[in-house]
Backbone as CSV, one residue per row, in Angstrom:
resi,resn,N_x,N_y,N_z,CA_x,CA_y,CA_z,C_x,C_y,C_z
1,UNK,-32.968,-11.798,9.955,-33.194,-10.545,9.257,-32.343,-9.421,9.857
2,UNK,-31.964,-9.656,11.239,-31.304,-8.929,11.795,-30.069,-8.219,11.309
3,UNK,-29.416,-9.585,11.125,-27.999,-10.077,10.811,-28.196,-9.039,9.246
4,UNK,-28.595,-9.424,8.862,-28.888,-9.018,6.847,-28.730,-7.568,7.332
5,UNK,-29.501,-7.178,7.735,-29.982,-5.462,8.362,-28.885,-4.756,8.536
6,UNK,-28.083,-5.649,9.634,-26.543,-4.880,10.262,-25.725,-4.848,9.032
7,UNK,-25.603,-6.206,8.197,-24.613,-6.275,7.826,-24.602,-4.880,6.387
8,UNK,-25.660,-5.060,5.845,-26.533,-3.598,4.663,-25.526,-2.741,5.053
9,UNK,-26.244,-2.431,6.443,-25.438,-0.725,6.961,-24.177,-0.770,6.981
10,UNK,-23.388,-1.715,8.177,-22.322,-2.292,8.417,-21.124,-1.738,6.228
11,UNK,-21.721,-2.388,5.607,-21.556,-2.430,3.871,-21.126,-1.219,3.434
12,UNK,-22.443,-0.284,3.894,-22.626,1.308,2.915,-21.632,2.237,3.748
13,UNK,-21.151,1.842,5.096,-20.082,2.329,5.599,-18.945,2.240,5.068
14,UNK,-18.343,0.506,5.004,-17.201,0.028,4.751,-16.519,0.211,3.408
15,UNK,-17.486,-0.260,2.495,-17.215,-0.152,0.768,-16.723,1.414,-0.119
16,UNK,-16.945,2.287,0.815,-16.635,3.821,0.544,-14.666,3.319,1.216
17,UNK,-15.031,3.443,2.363,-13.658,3.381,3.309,-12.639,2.774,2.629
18,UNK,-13.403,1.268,1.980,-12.255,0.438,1.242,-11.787,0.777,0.310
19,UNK,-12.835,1.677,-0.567,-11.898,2.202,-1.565,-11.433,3.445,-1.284
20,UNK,-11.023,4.195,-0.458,-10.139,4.911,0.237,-8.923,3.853,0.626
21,UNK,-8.872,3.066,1.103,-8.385,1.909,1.581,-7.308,1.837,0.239
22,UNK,-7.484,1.142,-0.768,-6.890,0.963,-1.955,-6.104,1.828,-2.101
23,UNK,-7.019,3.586,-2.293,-6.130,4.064,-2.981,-4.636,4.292,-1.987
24,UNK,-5.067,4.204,-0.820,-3.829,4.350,0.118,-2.844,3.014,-0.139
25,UNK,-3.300,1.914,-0.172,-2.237,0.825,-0.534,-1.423,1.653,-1.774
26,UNK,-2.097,1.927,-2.797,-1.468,1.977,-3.948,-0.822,3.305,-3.938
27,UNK,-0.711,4.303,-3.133,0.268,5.699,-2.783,0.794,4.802,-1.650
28,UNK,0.976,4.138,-0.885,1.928,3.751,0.048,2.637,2.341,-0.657
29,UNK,2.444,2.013,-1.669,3.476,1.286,-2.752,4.091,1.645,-3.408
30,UNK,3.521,3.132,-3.990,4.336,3.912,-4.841,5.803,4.692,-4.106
31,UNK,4.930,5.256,-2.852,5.926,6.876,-2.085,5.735,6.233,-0.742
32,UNK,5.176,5.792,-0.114,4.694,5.846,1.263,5.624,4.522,2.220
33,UNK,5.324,4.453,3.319,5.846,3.513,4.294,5.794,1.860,3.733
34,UNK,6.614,1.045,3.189,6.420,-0.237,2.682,5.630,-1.240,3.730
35,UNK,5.318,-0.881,4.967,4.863,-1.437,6.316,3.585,-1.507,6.256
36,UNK,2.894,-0.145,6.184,1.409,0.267,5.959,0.830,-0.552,4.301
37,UNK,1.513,-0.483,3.427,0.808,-0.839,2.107,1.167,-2.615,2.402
38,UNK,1.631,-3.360,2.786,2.256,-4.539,3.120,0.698,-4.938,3.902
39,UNK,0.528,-4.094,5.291,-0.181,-4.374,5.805,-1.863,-4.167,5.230
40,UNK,-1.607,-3.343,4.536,-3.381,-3.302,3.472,-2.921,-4.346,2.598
41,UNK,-2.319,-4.880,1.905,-2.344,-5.578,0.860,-2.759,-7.391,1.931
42,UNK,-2.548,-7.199,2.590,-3.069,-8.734,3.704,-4.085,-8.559,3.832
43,UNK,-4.728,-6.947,4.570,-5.914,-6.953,4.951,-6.935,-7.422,3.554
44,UNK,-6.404,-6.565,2.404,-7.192,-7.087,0.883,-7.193,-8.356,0.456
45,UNK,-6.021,-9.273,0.807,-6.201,-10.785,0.831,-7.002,-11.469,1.260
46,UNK,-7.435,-10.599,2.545,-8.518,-11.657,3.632,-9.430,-11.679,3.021
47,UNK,-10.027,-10.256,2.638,-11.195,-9.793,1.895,-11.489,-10.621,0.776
48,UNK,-10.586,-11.138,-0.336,-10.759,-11.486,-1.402,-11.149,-12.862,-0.872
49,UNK,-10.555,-13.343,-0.012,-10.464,-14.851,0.294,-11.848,-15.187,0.518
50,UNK,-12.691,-14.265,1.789,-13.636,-14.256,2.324,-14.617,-13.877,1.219
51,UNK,-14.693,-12.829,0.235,-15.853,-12.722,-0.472,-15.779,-13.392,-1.954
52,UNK,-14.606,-13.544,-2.505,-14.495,-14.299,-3.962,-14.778,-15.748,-3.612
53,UNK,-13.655,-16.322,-2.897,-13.675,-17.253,-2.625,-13.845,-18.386,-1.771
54,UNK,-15.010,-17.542,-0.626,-15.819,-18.343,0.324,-15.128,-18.806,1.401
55,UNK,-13.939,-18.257,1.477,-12.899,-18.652,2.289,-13.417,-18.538,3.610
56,UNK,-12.094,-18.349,4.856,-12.051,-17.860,6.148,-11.465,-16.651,6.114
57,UNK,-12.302,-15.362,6.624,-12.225,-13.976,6.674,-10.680,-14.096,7.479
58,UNK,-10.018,-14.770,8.135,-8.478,-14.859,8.896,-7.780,-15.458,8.201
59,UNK,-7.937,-15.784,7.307,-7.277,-16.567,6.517,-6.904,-16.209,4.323
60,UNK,-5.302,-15.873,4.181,-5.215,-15.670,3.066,-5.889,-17.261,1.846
61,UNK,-6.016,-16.078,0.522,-5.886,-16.557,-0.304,-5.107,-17.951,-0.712
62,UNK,-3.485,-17.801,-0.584,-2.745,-18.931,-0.372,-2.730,-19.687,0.326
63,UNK,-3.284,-19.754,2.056,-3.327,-20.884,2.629,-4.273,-21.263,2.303
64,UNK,-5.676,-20.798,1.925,-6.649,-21.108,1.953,-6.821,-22.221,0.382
65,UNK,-6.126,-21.906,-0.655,-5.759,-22.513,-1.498,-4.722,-23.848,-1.366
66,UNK,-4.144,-23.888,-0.883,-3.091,-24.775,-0.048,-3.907,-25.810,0.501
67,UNK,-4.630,-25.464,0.923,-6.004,-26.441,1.913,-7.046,-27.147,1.139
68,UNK,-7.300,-26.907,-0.025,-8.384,-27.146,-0.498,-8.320,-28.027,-1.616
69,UNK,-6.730,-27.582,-2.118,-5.959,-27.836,-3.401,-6.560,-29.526,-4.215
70,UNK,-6.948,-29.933,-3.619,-7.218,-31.512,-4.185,-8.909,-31.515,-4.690
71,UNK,-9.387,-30.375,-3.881,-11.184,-30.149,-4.851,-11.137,-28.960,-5.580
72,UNK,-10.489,-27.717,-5.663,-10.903,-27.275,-6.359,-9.731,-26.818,-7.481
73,UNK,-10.257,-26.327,-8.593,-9.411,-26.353,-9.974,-8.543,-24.642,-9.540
74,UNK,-9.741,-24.084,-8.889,-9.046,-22.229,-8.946,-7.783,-22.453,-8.210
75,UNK,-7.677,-23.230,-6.908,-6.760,-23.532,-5.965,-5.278,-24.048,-6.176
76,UNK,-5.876,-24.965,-7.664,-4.332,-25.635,-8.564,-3.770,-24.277,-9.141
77,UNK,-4.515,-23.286,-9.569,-4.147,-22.323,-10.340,-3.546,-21.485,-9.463
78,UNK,-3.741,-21.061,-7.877,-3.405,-20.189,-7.392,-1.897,-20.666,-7.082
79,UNK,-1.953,-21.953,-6.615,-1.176,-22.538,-6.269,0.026,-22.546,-7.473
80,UNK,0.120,-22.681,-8.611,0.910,-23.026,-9.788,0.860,-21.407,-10.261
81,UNK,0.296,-20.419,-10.116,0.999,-19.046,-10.272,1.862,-17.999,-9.315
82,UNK,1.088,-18.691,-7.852,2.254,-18.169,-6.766,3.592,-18.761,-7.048
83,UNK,3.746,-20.124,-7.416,5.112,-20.939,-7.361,6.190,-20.241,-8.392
84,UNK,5.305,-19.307,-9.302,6.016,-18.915,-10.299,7.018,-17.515,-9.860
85,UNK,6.231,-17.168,-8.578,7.160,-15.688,-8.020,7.729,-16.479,-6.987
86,UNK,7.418,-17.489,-5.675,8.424,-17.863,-4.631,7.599,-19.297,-4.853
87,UNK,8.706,-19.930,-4.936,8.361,-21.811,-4.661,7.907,-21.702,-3.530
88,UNK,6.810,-22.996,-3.399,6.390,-23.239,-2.035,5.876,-21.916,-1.190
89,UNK,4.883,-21.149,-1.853,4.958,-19.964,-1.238,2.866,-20.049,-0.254
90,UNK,2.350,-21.038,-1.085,0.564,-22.061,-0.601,1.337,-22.762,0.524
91,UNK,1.954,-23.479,0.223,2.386,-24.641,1.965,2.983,-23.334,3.066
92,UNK,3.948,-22.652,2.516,4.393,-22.226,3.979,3.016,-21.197,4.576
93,UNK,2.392,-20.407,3.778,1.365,-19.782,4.071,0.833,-20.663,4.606
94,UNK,-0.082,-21.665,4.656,-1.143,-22.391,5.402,-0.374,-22.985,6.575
95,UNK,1.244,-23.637,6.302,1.748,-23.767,7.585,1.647,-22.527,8.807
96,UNK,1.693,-21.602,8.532,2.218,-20.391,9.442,0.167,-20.093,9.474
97,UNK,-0.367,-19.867,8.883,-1.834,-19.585,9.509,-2.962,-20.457,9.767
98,UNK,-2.294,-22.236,9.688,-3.672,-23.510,9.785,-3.644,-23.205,11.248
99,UNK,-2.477,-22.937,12.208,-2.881,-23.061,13.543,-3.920,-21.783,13.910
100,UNK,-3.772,-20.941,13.469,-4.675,-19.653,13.671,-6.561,-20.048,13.358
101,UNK,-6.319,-21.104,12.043,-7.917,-21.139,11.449,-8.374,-22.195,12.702
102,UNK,-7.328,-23.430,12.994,-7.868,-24.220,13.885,-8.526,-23.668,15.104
103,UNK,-7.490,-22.949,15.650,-7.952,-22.205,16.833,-8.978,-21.426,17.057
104,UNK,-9.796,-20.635,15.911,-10.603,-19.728,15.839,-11.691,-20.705,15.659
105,UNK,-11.776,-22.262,14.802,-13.002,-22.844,14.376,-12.896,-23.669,16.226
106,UNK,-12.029,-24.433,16.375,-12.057,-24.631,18.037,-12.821,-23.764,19.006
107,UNK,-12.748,-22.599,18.798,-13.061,-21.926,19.892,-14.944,-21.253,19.589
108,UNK,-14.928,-21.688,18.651,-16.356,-21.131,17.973,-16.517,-19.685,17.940
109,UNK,-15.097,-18.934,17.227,-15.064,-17.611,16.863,-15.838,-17.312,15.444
110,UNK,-16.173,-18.601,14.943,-16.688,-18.284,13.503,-18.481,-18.036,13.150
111,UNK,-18.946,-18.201,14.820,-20.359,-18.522,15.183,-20.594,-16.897,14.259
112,UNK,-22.174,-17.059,14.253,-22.690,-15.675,14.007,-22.928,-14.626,15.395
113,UNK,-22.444,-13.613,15.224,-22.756,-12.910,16.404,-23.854,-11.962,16.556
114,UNK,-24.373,-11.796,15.913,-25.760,-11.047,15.664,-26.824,-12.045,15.919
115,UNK,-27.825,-12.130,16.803,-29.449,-12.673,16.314,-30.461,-12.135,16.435
C-alpha cells in the first residue's frame, strides 16, 4: 500500500512537469538546442515503453520491440514502420541497449524499492 501511496503523489507531481516536459521538446524542435529536444524525445520513449507497453523503464520502444518481435503482433508493426525511416533501426537499438537491460536485471536494479 505503501508503494501505491508514493507512487499517487510521486504521479500528481510528475504528470504536470511532463507536460511542461513536451511542450519544451516541441519548442526545442522547432527553435531550441537539437541536443535538449533529442534528449526529451528518449526520455518520452522510455516512458511510452514503460507505461503503453509494459516494457523496461531503461529501455526504448525499439529495442524493446526488437526483443519480443516473435510474440507480439504491435512489435512486427513497430519493427516494419521504423524500417521504413532507417533499415535495421529495432536490431541496432537493442544491440546498443540489451547489455544495459542485462546488467540492470543482473544486478536486481529492477527490485521494488519501496516496502
Amino acid at each position: 500500500m505503501k508503494e501505491k501511496l508514493a507512487g499517487f503523489l510521486l504521479m500528481t507531481a510528475i504528470v504536470p512537469l511532463a507536460i511542461f516536459g513536451y511542450l519544451i521538446i516541441v519548442y526545442a524542435g522547432f527553435i531550441g538546442k537539437a541536443e535538449r529536444g533529442r534528449s526529451g524525445v528518449r526520455a518520452l520513449d522510455h516512458f511510452v515503453n514503460a507505461a503503453v507497453f509494459n516494457g523496461y523503464a531503461w529501455e526504448s520502444v525499439s529495442s524493446h520491440a526488437w526483443r519480443v518481435q516473435d510474440r507480439y503482433r504491435w512489435a512486427r508493426g513497430v519493427i516494419w514502420l521504423t524500417n521504413k525511416f532507417q533499415p535495421d533501426h529495432c536490431r541496432r537499438a537493442n544491440k546498443r541497449e540489451q547489455p544495459m537491460v542485462d546488467l540492470i536485471l543482473k544486478k536486481g536494479l529492477d527490485k521494488r524499492t519501496i516496502f
